[in-house]
C-alpha positions as CSV (number, residue, x, y, z in Angstrom):
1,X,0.0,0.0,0.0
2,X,2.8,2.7,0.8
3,X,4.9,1.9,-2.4
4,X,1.6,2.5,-4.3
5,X,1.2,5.8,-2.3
6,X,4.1,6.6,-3.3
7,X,4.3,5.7,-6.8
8,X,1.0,7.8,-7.0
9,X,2.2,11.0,-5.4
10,X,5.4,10.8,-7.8
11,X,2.5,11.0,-11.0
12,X,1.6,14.0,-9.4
13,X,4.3,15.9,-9.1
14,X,5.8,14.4,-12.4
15,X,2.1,15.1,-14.5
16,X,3.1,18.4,-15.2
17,X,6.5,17.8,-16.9
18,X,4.8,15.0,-19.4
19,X,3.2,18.6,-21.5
20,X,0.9,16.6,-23.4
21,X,3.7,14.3,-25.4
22,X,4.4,10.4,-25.3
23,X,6.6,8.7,-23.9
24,X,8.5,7.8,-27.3
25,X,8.2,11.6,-28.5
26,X,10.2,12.4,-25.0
27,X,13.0,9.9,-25.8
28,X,13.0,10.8,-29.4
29,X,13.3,14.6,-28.6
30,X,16.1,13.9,-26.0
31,X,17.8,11.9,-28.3
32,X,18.1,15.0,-30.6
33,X,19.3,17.5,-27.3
34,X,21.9,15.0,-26.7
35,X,23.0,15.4,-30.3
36,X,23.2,18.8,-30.5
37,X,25.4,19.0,-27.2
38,X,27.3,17.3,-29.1
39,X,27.6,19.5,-32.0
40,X,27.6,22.3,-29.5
41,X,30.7,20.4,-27.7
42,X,32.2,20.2,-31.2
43,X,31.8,24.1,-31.9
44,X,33.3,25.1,-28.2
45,X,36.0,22.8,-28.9
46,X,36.9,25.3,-32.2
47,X,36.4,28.0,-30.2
48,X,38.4,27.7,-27.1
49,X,41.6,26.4,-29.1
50,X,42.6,30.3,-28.3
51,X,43.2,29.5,-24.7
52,X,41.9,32.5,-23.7
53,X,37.7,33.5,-22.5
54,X,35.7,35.0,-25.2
55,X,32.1,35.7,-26.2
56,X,31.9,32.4,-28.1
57,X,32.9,30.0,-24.9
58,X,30.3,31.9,-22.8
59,X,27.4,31.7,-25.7
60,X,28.3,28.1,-26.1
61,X,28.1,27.1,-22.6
62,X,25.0,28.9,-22.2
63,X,23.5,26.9,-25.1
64,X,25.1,23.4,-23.6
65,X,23.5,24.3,-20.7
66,X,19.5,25.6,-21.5
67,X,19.7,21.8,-24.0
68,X,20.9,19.9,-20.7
69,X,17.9,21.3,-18.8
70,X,15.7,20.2,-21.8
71,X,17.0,17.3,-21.8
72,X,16.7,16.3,-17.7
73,X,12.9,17.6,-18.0
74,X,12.4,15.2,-21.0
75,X,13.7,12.7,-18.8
76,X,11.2,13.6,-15.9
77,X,8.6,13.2,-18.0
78,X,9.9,9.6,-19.5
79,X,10.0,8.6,-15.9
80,X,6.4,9.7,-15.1
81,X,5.0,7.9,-18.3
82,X,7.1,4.7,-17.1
83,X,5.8,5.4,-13.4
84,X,2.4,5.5,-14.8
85,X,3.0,2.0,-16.7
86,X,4.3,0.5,-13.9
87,X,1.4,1.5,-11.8
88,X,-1.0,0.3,-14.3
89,X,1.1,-2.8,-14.1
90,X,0.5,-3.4,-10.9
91,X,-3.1,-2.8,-10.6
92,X,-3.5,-5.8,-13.6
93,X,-1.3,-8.0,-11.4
94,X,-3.7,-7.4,-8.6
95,X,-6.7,-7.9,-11.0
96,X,-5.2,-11.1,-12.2
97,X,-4.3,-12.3,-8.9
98,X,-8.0,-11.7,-7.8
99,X,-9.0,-13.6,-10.7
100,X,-7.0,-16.4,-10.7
101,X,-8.1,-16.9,-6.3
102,X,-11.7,-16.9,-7.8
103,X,-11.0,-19.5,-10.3
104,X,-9.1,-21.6,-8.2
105,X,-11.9,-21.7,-5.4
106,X,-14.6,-22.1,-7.9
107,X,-12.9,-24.9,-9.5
108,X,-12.2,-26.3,-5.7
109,X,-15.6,-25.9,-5.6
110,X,-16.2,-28.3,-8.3
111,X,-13.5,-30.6,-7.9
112,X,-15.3,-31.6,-4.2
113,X,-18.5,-31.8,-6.2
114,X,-17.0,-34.5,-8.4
115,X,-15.7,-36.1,-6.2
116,X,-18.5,-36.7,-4.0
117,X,-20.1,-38.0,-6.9
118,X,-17.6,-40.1,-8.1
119,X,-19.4,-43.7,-8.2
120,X,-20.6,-44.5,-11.2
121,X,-24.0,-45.8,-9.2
122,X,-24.4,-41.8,-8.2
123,X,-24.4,-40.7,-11.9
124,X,-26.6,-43.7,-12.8
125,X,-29.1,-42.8,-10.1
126,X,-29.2,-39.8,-11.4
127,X,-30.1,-40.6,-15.0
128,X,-32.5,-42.7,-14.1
129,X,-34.2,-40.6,-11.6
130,X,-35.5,-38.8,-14.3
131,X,-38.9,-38.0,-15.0
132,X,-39.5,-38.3,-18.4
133,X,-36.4,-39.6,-21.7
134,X,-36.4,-35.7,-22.6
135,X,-35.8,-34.9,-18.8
136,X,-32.9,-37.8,-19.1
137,X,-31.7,-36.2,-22.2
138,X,-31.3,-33.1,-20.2
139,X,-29.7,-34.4,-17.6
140,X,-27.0,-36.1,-19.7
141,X,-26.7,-32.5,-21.7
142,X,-26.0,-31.3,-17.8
143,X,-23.5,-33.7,-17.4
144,X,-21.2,-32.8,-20.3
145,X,-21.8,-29.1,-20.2
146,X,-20.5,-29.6,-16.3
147,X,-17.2,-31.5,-17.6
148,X,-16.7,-29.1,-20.2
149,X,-17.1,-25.9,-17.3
150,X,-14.3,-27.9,-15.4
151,X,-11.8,-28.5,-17.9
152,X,-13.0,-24.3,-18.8
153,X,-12.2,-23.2,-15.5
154,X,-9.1,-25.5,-15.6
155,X,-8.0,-23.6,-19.1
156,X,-8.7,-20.7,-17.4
157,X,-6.4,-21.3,-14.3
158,X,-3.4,-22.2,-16.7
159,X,-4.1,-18.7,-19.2
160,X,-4.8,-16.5,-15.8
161,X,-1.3,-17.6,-14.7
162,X,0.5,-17.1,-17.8
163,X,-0.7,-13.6,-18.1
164,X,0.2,-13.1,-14.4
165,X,3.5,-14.6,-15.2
166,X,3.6,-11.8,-18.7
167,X,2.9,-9.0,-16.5
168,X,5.1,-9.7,-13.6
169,X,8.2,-10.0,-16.1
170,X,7.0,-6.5,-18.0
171,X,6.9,-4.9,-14.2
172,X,10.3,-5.9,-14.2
173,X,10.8,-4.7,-17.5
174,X,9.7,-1.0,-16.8
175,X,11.5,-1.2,-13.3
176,X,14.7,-1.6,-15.1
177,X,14.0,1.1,-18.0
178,X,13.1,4.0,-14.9
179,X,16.5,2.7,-13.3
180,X,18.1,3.5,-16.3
181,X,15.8,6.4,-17.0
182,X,17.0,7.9,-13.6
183,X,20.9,6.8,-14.1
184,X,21.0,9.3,-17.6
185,X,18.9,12.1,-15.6
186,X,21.7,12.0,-12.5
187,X,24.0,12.1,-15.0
188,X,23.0,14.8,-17.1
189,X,22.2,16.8,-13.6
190,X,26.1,16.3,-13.1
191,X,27.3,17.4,-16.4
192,X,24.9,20.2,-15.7
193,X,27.3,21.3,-12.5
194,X,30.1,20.9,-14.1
195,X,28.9,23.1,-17.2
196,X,27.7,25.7,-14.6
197,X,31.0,26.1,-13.1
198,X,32.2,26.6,-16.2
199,X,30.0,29.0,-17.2
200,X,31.1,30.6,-13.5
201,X,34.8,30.5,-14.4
202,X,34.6,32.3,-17.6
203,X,32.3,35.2,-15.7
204,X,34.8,35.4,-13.2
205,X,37.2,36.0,-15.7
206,X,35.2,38.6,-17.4
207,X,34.3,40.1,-14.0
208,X,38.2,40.4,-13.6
209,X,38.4,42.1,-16.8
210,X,35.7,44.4,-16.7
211,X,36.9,47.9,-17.8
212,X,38.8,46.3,-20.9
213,X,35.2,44.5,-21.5
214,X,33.5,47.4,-21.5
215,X,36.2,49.5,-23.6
216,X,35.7,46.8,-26.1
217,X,31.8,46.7,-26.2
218,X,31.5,50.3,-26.3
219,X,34.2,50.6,-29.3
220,X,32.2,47.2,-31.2
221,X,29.0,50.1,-30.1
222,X,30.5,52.5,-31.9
223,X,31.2,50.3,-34.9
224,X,27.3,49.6,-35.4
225,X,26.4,52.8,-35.6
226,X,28.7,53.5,-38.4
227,X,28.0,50.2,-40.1
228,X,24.3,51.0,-39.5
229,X,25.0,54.5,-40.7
230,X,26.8,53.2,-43.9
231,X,23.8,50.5,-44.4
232,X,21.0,53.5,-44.4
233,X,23.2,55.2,-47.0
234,X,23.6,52.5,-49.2
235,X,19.8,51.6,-49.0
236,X,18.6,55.5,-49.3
237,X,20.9,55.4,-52.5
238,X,19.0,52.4,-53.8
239,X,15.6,54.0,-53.2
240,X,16.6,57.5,-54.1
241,X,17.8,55.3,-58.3
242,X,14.6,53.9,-58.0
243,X,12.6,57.0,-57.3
244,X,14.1,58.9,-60.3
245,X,14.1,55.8,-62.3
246,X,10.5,55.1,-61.7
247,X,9.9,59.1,-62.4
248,X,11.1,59.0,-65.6
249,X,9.4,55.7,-66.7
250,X,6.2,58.5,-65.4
251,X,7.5,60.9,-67.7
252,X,8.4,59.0,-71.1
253,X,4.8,56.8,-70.7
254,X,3.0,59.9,-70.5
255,X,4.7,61.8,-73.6
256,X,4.0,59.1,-75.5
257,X,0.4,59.0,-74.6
258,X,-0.2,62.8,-74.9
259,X,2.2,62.7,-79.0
260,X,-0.5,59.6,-79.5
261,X,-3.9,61.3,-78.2
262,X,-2.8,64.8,-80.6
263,X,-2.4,62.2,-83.2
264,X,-6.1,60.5,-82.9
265,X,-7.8,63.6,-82.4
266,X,-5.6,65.7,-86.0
267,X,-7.3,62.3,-87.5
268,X,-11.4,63.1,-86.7
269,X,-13.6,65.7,-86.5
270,X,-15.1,67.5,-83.4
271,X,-18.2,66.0,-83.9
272,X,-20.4,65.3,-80.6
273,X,-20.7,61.7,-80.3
274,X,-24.2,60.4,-79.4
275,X,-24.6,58.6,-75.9
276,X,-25.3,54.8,-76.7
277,X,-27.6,54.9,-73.3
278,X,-25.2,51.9,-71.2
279,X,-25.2,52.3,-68.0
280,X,-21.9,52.3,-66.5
281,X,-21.3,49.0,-64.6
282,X,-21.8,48.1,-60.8
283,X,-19.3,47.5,-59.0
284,X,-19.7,44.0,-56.9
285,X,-18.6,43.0,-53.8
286,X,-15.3,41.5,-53.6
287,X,-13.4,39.4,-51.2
288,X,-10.5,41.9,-49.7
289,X,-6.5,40.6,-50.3
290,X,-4.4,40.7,-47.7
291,X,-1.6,42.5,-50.0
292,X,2.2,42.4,-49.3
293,X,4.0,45.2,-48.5
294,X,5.6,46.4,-52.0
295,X,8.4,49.0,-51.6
296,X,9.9,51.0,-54.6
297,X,12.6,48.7,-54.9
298,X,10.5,46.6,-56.6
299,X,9.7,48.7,-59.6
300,X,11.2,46.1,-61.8
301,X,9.9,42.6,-62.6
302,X,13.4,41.3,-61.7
303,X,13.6,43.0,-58.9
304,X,9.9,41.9,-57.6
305,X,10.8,38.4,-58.7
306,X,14.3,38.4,-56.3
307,X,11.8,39.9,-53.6
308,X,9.0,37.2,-53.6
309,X,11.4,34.3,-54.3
310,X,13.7,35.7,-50.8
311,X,10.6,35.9,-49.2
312,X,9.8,32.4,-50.2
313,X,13.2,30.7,-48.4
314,X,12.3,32.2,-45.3
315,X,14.0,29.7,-42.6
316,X,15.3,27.9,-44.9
317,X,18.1,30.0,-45.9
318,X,21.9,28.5,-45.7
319,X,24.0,29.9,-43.0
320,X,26.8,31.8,-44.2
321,X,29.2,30.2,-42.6
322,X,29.5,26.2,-42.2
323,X,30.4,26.3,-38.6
324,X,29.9,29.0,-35.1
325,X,28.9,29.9,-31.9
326,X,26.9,32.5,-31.9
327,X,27.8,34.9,-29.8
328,X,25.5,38.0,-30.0
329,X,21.5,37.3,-31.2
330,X,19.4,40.0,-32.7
331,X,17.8,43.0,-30.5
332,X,19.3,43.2,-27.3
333,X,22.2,41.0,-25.4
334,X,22.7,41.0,-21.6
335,X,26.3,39.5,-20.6
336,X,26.2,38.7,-17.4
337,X,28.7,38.7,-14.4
338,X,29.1,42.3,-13.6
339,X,27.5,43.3,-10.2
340,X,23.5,42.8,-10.1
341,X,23.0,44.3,-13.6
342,X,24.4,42.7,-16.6
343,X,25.9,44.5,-19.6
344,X,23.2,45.1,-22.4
345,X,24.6,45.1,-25.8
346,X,22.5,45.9,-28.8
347,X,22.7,44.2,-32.1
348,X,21.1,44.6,-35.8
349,X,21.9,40.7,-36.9
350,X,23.6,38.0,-35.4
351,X,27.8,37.7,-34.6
352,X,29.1,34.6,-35.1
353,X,32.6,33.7,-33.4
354,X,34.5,31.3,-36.4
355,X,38.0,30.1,-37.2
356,X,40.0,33.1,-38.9
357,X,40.4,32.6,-42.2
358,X,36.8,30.9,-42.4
359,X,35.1,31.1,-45.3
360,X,31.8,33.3,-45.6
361,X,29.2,32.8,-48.0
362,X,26.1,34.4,-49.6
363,X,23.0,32.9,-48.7
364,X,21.0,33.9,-52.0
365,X,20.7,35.0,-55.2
366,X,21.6,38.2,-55.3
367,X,24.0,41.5,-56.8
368,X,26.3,42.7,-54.7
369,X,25.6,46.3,-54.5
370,X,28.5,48.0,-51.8
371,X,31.6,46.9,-50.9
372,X,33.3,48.8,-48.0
373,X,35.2,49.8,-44.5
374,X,34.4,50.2,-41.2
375,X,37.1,50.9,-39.4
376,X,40.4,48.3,-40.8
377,X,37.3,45.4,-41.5
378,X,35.4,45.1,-44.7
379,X,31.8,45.0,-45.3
380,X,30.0,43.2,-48.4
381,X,26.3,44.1,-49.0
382,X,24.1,41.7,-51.2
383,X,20.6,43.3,-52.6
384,X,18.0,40.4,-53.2
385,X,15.0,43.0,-54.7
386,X,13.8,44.6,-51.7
387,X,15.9,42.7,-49.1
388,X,19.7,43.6,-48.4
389,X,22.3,41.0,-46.5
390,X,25.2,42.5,-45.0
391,X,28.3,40.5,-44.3
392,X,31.0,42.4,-41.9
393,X,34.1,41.7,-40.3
394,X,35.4,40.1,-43.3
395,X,39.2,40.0,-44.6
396,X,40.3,38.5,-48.6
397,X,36.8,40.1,-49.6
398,X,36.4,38.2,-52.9
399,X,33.4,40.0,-55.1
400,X,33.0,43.6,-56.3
401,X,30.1,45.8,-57.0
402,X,28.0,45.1,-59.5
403,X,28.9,41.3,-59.4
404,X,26.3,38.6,-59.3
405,X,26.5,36.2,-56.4
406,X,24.5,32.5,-56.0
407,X,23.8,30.8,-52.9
408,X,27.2,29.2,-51.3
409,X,29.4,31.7,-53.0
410,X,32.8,32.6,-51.4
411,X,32.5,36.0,-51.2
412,X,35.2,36.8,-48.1
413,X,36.6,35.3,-45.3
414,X,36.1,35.8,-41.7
415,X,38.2,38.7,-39.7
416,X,39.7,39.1,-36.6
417,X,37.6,41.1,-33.5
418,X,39.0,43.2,-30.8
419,X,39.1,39.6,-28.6
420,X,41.1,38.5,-31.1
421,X,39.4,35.4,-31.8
422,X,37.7,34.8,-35.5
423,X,34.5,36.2,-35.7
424,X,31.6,37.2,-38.9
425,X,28.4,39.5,-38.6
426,X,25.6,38.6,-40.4
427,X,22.6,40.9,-41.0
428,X,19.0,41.5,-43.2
429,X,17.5,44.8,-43.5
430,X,15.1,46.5,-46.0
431,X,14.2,50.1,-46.4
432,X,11.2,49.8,-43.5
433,X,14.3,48.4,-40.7
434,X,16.4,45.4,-39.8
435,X,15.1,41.6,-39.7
436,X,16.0,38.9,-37.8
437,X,18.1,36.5,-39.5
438,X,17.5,33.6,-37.2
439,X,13.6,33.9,-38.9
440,X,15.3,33.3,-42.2
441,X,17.9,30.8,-41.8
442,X,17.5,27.0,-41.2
443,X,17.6,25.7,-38.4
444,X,20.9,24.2,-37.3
């Protein structure tokens, strides 16, 4: 009674951690965290070869660290679908038991019965006490359906136990698969200590550090604004071509209409026409369209094409570079280990930290409309229609302006930062602001 009052209060507290899923979604899901710890491992490994703390470490840690608590509350919820078996288990075990008493005393029951009435004078007498041949008929009927209910009850007592038998082993089957189930969440819960520490090392080195952190974060600070700076210019260039290109499409389309309405009218008379009495039509009711938002970059099939086939590979975009931590997400950052209050740093894309020398690629279709500094590092801008990828930090930049560039195209490799470590930026904006990336690229 206590192990099943026990059992029962561990559902509870375990009912909340299942969300919904089964037990084979769990262990399907944790098998993928544990995979990308992995990769994750694989990717710290690259990045720590410098020896030294960085951006990268911390990010990556951070990652191994929210997947290991994924993984330990897949796990909880694993054991609660097992503790949940295994208390169904036993309730059928007790049913079966239950069962298999009944049968036994009810075959007892007729066992004695037969016995008792064992001479072959008894079942004689009994036949031929009978009232009437149908009533003997019956009687013999009685006879053989009795025999058959023994050897039934018999049959019965032989499957009962078998099944008993099934169920005990499959008991002992889920007992062992929660033992294991437990042994992988105590040890994920200890490589989760030992990643925390970690994690506590490298702040504590950054704490140490703090006024060359911050010198560094508010130079990389003033390094956005001019790349974002730069980016505006290139884009109100773009807009401002398009404008006056558009403007005088406008004015050549509505010469020629104006040289051919002089000619019709030189051609006829001013003569009145009569009305021909139709009534000009109704308009009807129409369903409204949810339009896209069009922007004047646009103004050309090609470039409308490049714009509604971008749009189309959103998150499923190629990364531009093969392998990274990333260190620095879109919107804002908080770095933590500095007093109460963490450092907030702002971003426009995503920072990847790389190997130096790594190649960066474009991740579409595209012309490559700027090429230029910030600072000692270059900048490649890619215009895809309406949508413009910016690639910074780059050294070796391999493409010029006006060149056309394909998905998986070299087009630089990755620079140095102020940590000294390897490191790209990776950005989408358009003429209405900046996008995430992370919404655009597959998922890794």
């Amino acid at each position: 009674m206590l192990r099943m009052i026990t059992a029962c209060l561990l559902l509870l507290s375990l009912s909340a951690v299942a969300q919904q899923q089964s037990k084979e979604e769990l262990q399907r899901k944790t098998q993928q965290l544990l995979k990308e710890i992995e990769d994750v491992k694989q990717d710290l490994a690259e990045a720590q070869k410098n020896k030294k703390a960085s951006l990268g470490v911390l990010r990556g840690i951070e990652k191994k660290i929210n997947i290991r608590n994924q993984v330990i509350q897949n796990i909880k919820g694993e054991v609660y679908y097992v503790e949940k078996d295994i208390i169904k288990t036993y309730r059928e075990i007790d049913t079966l038991k239950q069962e298999l008493a009944t049968l036994k005393d009810q075959y007892a029951q007729s066992v004695v019965y037969a016995y008792k009435n064992r001479s072959n004078y008894d079942f004689l007498n009994f036949l031929f006490s009978a009232g009437s041949f149908a009533d003997a008929l019956k009687r013999v009927s009685y006879l053989k359906i009795y025999r058959s209910y023994r050897a039934q009850k018999a049959g019965d007592i032989l499957n009962t136990q078998k099944l008993l038998e099934e169920k005990i082993a499959s008991l002992s089957g889920k007992r062992l698969e929660k033992t294991k189930a437990l042994d992988l969440e105590g040890k994920q819960k200890s490589e989760l200590e030992e990643e925390k520490k970690e994690k506590d090392k490298i702040v504590a080195q950054y704490s140490s550090q703090e006024k060359q952190l911050r010198n560094m974060l508010a130079n990389r600070e003033k390094e956005r604004k001019q790349l974002q700076n730069a980016i505006a210019a290139v884009i109100k260039r773009e807009k401002e071509a398009a404008l006056k290109k558009e403007r005088e499409e406008a004015a050549r389309l509505k010469a020629e209409a104006a040289k051919n309405n002089t000619n019709a009218t030189a051609g006829t008379n001013a003569t009145a026409t009569k009305p021909t009495g139709t009534k000009p039509a109704t308009p009807t009711a129409t369903t409204p369209v949810k339009k896209r938002e069009t922007s004047v970059l646009e103004n050309t099939p090609e470039g409308l094409i490049r714009s509604q086939q971008f749009e189309e590979n959103r998150g499923s975009l190629p990364w531009p570079v093969d392998k990274c931590v990333v260190t620095l997400k879109w919107g804002n950052n908080l770095i933590p280990g500095f007093g109460s209050r963490p450092i907030e740093v702002p971003s426009d894309g995503i920072t990847m930290e790389v190997n130096v020398g790594s190649p960066v690629k474009a991740v579409f279709d595209g012309e490559v409309n700027s090429v230029f500094n910030v600072g000692d590092r270059q900048v490649v801008m890619v215009k895809h229609g309406k949508y413009f990828t910016t690639y910074s930090n780059l050294q070796g930049v391999s493409v010029s302006k006006g060149q056309k560039v394909s998905p998986g195209q070299v087009i630089g490799r990755a620079g140095l930062n102020d940590e000294g470590v390897g490191e790209v930026s990776f950005q989408i904006d358009t003429d209405k602001g900046t996008q995430n990336p992370e919404a655009w690229l597959r998922r890794r």
